[in-house]
N, C-alpha and C positions, 0 to 999 in steps of 0.2 A: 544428554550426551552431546559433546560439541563438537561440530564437522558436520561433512557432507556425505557419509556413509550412507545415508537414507536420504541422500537429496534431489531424486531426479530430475530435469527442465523437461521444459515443452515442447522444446525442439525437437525436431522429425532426428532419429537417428544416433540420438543421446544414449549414453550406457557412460558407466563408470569401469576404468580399466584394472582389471586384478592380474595384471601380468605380474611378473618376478620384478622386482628392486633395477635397476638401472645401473651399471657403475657407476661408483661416485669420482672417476678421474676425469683428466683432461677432457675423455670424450663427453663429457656431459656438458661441454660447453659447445659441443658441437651438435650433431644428431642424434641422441639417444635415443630418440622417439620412432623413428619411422627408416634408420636404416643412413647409408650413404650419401651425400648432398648427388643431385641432380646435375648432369652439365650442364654448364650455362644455356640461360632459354630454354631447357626441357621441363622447366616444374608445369604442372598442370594449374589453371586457373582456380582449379578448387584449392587447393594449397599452399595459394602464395602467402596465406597470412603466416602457416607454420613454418614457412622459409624465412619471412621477415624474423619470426622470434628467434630461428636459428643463428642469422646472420647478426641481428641484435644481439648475443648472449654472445657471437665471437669478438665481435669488436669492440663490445666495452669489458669480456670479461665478467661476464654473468654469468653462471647456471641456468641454462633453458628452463629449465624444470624450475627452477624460482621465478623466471621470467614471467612464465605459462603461468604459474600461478597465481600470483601478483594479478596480475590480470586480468583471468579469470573472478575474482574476490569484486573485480571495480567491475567488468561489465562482464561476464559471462561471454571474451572474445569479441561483442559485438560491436560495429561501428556505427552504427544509428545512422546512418549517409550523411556521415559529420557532424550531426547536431546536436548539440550539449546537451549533455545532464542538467538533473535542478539546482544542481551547484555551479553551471558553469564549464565542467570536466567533459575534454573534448577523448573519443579513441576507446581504443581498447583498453590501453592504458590510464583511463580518464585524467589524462591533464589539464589538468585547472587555468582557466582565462578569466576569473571574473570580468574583469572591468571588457574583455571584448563581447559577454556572453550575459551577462545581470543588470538587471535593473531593480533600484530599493524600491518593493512595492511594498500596501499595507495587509497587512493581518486579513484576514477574513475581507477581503479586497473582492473577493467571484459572488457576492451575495449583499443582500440589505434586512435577512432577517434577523431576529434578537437572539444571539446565541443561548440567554437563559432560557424563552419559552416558557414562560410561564405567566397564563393570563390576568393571574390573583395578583400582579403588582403592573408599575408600568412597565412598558418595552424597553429595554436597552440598548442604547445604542452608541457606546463610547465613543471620544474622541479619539482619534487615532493620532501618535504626537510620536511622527517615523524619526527615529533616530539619527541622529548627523553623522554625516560620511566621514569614516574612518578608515585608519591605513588598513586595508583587506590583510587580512592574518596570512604565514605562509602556507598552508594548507588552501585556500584558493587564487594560487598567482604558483603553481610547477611548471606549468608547461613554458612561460617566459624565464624559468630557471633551466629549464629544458633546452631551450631554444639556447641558450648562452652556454650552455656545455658541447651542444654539438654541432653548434656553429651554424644550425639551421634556421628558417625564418618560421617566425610564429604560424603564418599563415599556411604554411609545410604541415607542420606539426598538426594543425586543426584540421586540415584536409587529405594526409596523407596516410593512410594506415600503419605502410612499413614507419615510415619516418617518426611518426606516434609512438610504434614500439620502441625505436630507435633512444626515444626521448624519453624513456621511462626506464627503459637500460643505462643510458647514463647516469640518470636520477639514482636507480640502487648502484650501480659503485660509486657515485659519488657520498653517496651516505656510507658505503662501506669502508671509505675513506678517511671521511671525517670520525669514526669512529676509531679511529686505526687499526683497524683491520684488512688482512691480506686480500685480494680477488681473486678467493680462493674458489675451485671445481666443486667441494662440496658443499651441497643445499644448505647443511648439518649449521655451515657457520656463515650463513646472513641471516639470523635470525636475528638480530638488533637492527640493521640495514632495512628488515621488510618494515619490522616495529615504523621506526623514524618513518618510512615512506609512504605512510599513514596519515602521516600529516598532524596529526593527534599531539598534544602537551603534556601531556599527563601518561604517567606509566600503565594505568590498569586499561584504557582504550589502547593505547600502543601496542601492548602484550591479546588482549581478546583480539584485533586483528592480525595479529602475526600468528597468532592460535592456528586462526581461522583459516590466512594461508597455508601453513602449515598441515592442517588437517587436509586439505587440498591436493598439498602434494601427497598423502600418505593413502590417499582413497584414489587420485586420479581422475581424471575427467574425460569424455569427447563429446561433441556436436557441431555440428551443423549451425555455422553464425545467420545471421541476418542476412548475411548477404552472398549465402551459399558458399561458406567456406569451409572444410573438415578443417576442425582441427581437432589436435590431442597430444594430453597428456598421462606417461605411466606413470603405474602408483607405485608407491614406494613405502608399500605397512610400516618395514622396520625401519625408517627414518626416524631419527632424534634432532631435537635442535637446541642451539648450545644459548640455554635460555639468560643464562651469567651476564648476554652481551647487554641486553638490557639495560644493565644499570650504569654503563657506558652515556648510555643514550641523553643526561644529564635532568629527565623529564619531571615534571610536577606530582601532585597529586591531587585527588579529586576529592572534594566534601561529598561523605556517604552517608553521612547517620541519618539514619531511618526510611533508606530507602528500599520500597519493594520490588525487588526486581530480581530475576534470578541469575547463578552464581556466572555461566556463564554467559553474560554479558557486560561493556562499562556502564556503569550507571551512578549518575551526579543527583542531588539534592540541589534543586531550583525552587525552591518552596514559592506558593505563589500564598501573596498577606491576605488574611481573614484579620478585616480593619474597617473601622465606623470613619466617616468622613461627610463632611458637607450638612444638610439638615434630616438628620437621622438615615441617611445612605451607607451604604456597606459593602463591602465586595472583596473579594472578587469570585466566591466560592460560597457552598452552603455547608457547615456541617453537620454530619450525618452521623450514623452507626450500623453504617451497613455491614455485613449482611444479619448482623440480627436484626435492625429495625425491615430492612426491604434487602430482597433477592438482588445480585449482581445477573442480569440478564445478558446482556448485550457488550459488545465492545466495538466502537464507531474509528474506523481509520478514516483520519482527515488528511489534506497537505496545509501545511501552512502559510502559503501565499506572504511568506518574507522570506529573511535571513536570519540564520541562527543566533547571532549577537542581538539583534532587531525582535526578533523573537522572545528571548530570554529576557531584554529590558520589558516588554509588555507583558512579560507575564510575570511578573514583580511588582506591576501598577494596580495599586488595589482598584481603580474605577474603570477597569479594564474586566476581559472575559478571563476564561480561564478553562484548560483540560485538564487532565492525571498527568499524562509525558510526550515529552518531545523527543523524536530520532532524527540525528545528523545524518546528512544523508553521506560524506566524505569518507567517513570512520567507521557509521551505526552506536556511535555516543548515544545512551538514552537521557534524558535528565526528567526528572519526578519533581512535579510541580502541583500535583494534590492529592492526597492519601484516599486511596480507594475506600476504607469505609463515608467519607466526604463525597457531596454531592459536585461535579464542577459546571460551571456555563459552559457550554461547547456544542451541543446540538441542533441548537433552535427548536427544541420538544422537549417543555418540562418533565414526561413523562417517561421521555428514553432518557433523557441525564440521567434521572433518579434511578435506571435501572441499568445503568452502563457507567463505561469504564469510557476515557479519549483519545484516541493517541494520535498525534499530531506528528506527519514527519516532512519535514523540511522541505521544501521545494519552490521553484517560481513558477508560475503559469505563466507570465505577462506572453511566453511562448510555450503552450500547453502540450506539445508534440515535446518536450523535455523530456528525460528517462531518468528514472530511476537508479542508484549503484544497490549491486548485488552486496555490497556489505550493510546498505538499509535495510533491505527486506529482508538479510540474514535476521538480524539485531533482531528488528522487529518481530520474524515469526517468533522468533524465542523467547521474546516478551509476552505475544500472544499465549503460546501456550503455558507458559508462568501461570498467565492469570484465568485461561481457561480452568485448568487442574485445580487453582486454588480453588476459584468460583463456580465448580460446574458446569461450564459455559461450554456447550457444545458447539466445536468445530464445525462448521456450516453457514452457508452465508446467510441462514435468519438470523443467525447470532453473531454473527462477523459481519456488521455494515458498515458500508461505504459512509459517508456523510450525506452520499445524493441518494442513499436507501433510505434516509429516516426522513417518515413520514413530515406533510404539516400539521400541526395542532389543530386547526379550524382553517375555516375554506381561506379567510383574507390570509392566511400566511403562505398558503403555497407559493405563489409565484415569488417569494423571498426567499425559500428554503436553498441552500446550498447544493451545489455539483462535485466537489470535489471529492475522491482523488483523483477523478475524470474518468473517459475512454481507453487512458493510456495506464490504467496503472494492471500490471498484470496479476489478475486474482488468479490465475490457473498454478504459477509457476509459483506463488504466495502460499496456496495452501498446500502444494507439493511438500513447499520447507515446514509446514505447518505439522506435515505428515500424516495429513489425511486430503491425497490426492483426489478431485470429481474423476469420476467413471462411470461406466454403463451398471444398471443396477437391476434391468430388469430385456426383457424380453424386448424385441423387434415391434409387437403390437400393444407396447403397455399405453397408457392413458397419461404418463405423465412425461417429459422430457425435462433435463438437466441441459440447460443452455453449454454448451463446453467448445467454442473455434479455436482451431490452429493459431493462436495469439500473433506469430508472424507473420502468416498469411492472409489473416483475414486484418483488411486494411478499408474496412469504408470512408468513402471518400464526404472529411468534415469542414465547416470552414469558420472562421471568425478566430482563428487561434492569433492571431498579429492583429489585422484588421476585420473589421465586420463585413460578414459575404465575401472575403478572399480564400480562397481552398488553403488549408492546412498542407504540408507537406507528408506525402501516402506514410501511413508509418502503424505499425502492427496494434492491435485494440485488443479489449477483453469483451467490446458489445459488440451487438448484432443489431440489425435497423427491421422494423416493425414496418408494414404496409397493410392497407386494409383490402385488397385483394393479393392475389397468387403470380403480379408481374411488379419488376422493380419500375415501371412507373407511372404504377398506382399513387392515391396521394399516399402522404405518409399517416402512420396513427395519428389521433389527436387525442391531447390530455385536456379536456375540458376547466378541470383547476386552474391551467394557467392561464385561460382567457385568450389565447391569440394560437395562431395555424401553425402547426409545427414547421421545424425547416431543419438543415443539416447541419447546425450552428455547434460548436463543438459541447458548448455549454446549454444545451437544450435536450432534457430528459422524455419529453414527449414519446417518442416512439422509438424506443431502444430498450434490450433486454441484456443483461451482463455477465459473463460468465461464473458460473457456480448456483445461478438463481434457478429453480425450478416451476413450471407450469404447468396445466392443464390441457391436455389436448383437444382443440376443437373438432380440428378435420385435417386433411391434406391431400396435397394434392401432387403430383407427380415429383418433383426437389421441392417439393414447398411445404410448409408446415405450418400448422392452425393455431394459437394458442388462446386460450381464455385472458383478456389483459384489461385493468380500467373499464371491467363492464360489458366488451367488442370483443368480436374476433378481429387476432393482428395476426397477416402471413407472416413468415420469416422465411428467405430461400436456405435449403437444408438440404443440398445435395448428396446424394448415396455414394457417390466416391468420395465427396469431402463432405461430410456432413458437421453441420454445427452445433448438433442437439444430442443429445446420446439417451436411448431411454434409460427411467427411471420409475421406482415403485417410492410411494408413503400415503399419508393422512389427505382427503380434501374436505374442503365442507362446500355443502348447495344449500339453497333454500328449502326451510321445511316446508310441508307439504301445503298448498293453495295462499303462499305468499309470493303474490306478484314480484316480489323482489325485497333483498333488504339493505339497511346503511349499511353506513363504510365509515369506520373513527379512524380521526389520528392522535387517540392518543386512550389507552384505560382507564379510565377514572371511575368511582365508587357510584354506586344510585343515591340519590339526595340523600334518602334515608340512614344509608351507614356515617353520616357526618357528626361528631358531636355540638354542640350547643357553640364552645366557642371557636368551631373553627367554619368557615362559610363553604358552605356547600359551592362544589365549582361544575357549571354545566356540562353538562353529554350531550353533544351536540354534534350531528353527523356530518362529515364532507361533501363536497355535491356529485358524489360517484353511490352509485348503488349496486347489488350483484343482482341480475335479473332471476328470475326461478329458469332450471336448467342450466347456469354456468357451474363451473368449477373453480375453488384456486386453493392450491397449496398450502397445509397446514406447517407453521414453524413452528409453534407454541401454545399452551393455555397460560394466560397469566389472569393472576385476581384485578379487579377491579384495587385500585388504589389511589393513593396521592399523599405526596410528600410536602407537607403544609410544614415549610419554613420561610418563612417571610419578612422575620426579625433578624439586628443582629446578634438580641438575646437568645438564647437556645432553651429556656425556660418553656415557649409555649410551641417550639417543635415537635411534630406529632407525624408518623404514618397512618392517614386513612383508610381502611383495608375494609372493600364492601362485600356482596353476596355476589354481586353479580363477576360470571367469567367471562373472559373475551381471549378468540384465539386470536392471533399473530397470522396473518397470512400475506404471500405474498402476491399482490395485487396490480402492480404496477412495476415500472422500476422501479418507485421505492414500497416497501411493505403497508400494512393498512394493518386495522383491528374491527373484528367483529364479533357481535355481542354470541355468546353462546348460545342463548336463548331463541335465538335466531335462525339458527341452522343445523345441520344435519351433518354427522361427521362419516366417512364411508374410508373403505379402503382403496385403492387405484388397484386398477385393473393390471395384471400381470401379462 
């Protein structure tokens, strides 16, 4: 079902509005929403943003209620305290500045490990050959088309909320225009105007995000922005949009055969080549036959650390890596680049590729405090659960990893393993759209806690996002920061794998726990909370009027009885013995993290011992390894761990 009829946010104060329909006359250009305009100087602080949309919708001739929504679709109202999106997109309205806001970096640019993973060949390490500067597409360069319809300076427009709106009200009636169409009061007919303002070329992205607004206006929205401002909009069920205008809009079309994706969303065929090259080399993909050969476990969201065009040429380079798909982050375009029964490089863990899907969506770190558009994560959740439903794959973050979840192979790869989609990417408000929102699951005194912060409010303070050791600018997180006693300045956790003292580096996993992951309770202590982590007890401050952890009930496993402690794998693989004659048995070899007797951690899964031995680019002697041995999935760290079945002791958590 497509819309936001079941799409709550995270914000303090959020509901969707079921009032009656709106007039659709004159007055809808004015205040439909809350009543009278204010005399001058009386609006209250909390409200200036919804007087801006009002005064925007008078002046160029917009429908508020289009305005609102529009808007809503690109940031969910908020202003980020001006700083761009991953595409560059400043405001509420995200208008686009590339060239004041991007820089071309490379692909997998936040790391130095082998995205294949896998030890039975060499390491990969391609060369990275960044694509030559070209003229930026009009989808990121609006806001300088902005600035030139309303006479304001660029620098206005990036910094100014109202002015923002201002520039994105001009932007729909000037596309209302160039379509020739009236600036007309009813919603009903900018439905080709929202399409074009999408930025999008092609008809079938155009249309899935004018959908998207569209459902928008039909459900309604209010919250509480970032920056403490009500706003809202009423819903409007029996709104229609006059879908015709569309093909007005002059737009392309997209190559789709054979891609998997569901109905509602756009979605392109980027095939990435399965091709022999150099002296018996291959790439850029393995094929497979999943899921009958191996279960679809896992599905790993990365950010891409380019640009989309930059993007799309490297993942067409067969000596290059390779995921399933990419999401735009401007539109939430997906494009499918390797067919889920296929293995792809994306990981850096030959043993979570073979059991997961990639998905890759568009963004720059060079400035990691960047945000995300609410028509990504729309895209995206709805891919997600595509492939859950089809695969199984249970909603939950043992099954839904980050990139900085998934474990290393063996100990030399940790300090390689990747970070991304960072601190900032919000998994609360991710798995809301997902439709299976975190909550409390158990009692006051249960044993297990569900990590869950106010994603706005909780803002640790990180740094190295521009330069190394400068403080990031404060901006809302999905983690929580780990200390080894019950005051914040304790030192902080240490992750042993990575060889060197943790610090608040944005890109440093050591001691931070993320929202949706679950742990074991060690102790606690007045706001402060104990949890089983890498082996240690890590506090977390977890105050009772704001609390950061919510309880929770499931599976843990301990050590069985009189084993001083046991390993920690990164990765399941078979006992020598399940290997046949020609394929080489590949070592089980433990991490340098162990679980003492008396911790706990969180069961996500049992999986079989396996291994996906393709290492040709003939498919003749590809084979799935499938041993005796079981190993759950738990979660261990920030990123997840495996441990032998054999091993431990499964229990229920205390209620």
């Amino acid at each position: 079902m497509r819309g936001s009829a079941t799409d709550p946010t995270s914000a303090p104060g959020h509901r969707h509005l079921r009032r009656a329909a709106v007039p659709l006359a004159s007055a809808a250009l004015l205040l439909p929403l809350l009543g009278a305009a204010p005399a001058p100087g009386a609006q209250d602080s909390t409200d200036q943003l919804q007087q801006a949309f009002a005064a925007a919708a008078a002046d160029y001739h917009v429908p508020q209620s289009v305005l609102l929504a529009v808007s809503y679709l690109q940031s969910r109202w908020d202003w980020h305290a001006g700083a761009p999106s991953v595409t560059g997109g400043y405001g509420p309205m995200h208008l686009t500045d590339a060239r004041a806001a991007l820089a071309i970096t490379e692909h997998l640019a936040e790391g130095i490990g082998d995205a294949r993973g896998d030890t039975a060949r060499a390491a990969l390490h391609p060369v990275v050959k960044v694509p030559a500067a070209s003229t930026l597409p009009p989808r990121l360069k609006t806001l300088p088309k902005a600035a030139e319809l309303t006479g304001l300076p660029a620098e206005k427009l990036r910094t100014d909320p109202a002015a923002n709106v201002a520039g994105g009200a001009a932007l729909l009636a000037a596309a209302q225009r160039e379509l020739g169409e009236p600036l007309s009061a009813d919603p009903a007919e900018w439905y080709g105007a929202v399409a074009r303002f999408s930025g999008a070329d092609d008809t079938a992205t155009a249309a899935a995000y004018a959908n998207d607004v569209y459902d928008v206006l039909r459900t309604g929205e209010e919250r509480i922005t970032d920056d403490g401002q009500l706003v809202a909009l009423a819903a409007q069920p029996a709104l229609t949009a006059d879908i015709a205008q569309l093909a007005l809009a002059g737009l392309g079309t997209l190559s789709t055969d054979g891609v998997e994706c569901p109905r509602s969303v756009s979605c392109e065929a980027v095939w990435a080549p399965y091709a022999q090259f150099g002296n018996d080399d291959y790439g850029n993909h393995d094929l497979g036959d999943r899921p009958v050969s191996q279960r679809i476990k896992y599905i790993v969201v990365h950010d891409t650390e380019g640009a989309w065009d930059g993007v799309l040429n490297l993942i067409q380079d067969p000596t290059y890596v390779s995921w399933n798909y990419t999401v735009r982050s401007t539109d939430g375009l997906i494009a499918q680049h390797v067919r889920a029964k296929d293995v792809a490089w994306h990981a850096g863990n030959w043993d979570v590729n073979a059991r997961s899907v990639g998905i890759e969506h568009e963004g720059f770190l060079a400035n990691p405090d960047a945000w995300y558009t609410e028509a990504m994560y729309r895209s995206s959740a709805r891919l997600v659960k595509y492939l859950a439903r089809k695969y199984d794959i249970p909603l939950d973050r043992q099954h839904i990893l980050g990139h900085d979840n998934v474990p290393g192979p063996t100990t030399s790869t940790i300090p390689g393993m990747h970070t991304d989609p960072g601190p900032y990417w919000d998994w609360r408000h991710y798995f809301q759209l997902l439709g299976h929102p975190f909550k409390r699951t158990a009692g006051k005194s249960a044993g297990l806690v569900t990590i869950l912060p106010d994603y706005a409010a909780n803002q640790p303070a990180y740094t190295g996002c521009t330069t190394g050791g400068a403080a990031c600018p404060a901006h809302g997180s999905s983690e929580v920061r780990l200390y080894t006693d019950h005051d914040v300045n304790a030192p902080l956790v240490k992750d042993i794998g990575l060889k060197k003292d943790p610090t608040t580096d944005v890109n440093d996993l050591s001691s931070r726990v993320s929202t949706g992951q679950q742990y074991v309770v060690a102790d606690r202590w007045g706001d402060w909370t104990a949890i089983w982590y890498l082996g240690q007890k890590a506090w977390f401050e977890d105050p009772r009027k704001a609390p950061t952890a919510v309880p929770a009930r499931g599976l843990v496993i301990t050590p069985k009885d009189g084993l001083a402690s046991v390993p920690v794998y990164g990765r399941a693989y078979p006992e020598k013995e399940a290997y046949p004659a020609d394929v080489p048995a590949q070592s089980v070899v433990p991490l340098p993290y162990t679980i003492p007797a008396g911790q706990k951690y969180v069961v996500g899964d049992v999986v079989p011992g396996e291994y996906d031995y393709s290492v040709t680019f003939t498919t003749d002697s590809h084979r799935v390894v499938v041993g005796k041995d079981l190993y759950y999935e738990i979660q261990y760290g920030h990123r997840v761990a495996f441990v032998r079945a054999e091993d431990v002791i499964v229990e229920g958590s205390s209620y």
